[in-house]
N, C-alpha and C positions, 0 to 999 in steps of 0.2 A: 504494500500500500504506500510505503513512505516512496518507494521509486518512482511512482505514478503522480504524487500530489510533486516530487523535485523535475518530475517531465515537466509537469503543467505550470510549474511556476517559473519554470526557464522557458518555455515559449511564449507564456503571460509577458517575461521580462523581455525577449527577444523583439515580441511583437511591438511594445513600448520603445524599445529602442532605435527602433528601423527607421523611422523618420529620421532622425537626427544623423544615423551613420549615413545615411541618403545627403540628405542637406549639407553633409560634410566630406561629401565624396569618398567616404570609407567603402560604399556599395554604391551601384546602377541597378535604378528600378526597372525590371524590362515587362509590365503586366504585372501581373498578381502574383508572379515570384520575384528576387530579385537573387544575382549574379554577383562575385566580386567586380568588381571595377576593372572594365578590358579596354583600354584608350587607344581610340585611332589617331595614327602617325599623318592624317591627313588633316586631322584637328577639325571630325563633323561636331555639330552643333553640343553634345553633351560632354565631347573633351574638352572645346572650348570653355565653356560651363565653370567645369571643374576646373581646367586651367587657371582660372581667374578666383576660385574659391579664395572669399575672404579670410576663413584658418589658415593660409598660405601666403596671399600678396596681401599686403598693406593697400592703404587707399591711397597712397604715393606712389606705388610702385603702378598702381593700376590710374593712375592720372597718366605718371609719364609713359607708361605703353598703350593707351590711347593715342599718344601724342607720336610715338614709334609705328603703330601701325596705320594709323592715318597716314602718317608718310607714304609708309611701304605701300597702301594703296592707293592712293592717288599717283603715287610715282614709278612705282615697280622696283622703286631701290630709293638706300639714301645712304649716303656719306659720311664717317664721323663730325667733319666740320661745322655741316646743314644737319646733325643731330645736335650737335652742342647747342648748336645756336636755337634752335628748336626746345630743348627741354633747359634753355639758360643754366647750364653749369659750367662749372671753372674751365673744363678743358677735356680734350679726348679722355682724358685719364681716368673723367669721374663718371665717364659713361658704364661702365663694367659695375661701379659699385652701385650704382643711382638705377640703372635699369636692366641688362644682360644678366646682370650676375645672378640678380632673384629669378630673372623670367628661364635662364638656365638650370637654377637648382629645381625649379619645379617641374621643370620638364624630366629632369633627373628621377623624381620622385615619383613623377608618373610612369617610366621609364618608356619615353618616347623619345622624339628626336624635336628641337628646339624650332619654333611653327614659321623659321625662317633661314636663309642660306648668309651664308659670310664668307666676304672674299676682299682681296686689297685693290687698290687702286695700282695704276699698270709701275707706277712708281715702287709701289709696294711700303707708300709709306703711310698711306690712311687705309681704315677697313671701310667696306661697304655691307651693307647689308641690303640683302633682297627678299621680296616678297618668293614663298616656296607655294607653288601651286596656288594660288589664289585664296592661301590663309586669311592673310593679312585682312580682307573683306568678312571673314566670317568671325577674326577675330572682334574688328570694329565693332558688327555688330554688337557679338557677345558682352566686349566692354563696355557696350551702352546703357545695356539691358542691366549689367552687376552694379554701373552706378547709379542708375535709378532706383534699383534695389537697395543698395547702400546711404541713399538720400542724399548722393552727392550731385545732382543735379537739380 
């Protein structure tokens, strides 16, 4: 009897908790089951999602990649220069800690690949980054939607 009432109070608790592991990108609802968490490297609409999970980026880090993928799609690439100058920081240098470095760990943590390509300029002295497969638009989206959510707009 006692194993029956420790079933029913761990599914009691399980089912209690499912929202929140969902909301938190610990699980993907797919229907009336739900799945661990399997992230497409094309970044469709639920990686995006989670991509931008507030338990993950700050509301800084998710201003200035707003301001990064806007670029990437209006332009299909941008610069470090015309990035600096874009998210106003001191210099190339503080772009890695200010935006890549988080939007990199997180891709890390979802173990996918980072929702854009990088490569130098022919000098090889400035990076560029490029929109990968037409991310960068479904990212926008996505960061429209988290800061409304987040009531930053």
């Amino acid at each position: 009897m006692s194993t029956l009432v420790d079933s029913q109070a761990l599914d009691a608790l399980a089912e209690a908790l499912l929202p929140r592991l969902v909301a938190r990108g610990f699980v993907v609802a797919q229907g009336p089951t739900t799945t661990p968490a399997a992230y497409s490297a094309k970044y469709d609409d639920t990686t995006c999602q989670q991509f931008l999970n507030r338990d993950h980026l700050g509301d800084s880090v998710l201003d200035r990649a707003k301001t990064f993928f806007e670029l990437l799609e209006r332009k299909g690439e941008v610069s470090s220069p015309d990035l600096v100058v874009a998210l106003g920081v001191k210099g190339a240098r503080s772009v890695p800690a200010n935006l890549t470095n988080p939007l990199k760990k997180r891709a890390r943590k979802m173990k996918i690949q980072v929702p854009w390509t990088e490569t130098s300029t022919p000098d090889g002295l400035r990076t560029v980054w490029r929109d990968r497969d037409g991310i960068a638009l479904r990212m926008v989206k996505a960061i429209e939607k988290e800061r409304r959510n987040r009531g930053l707009v």
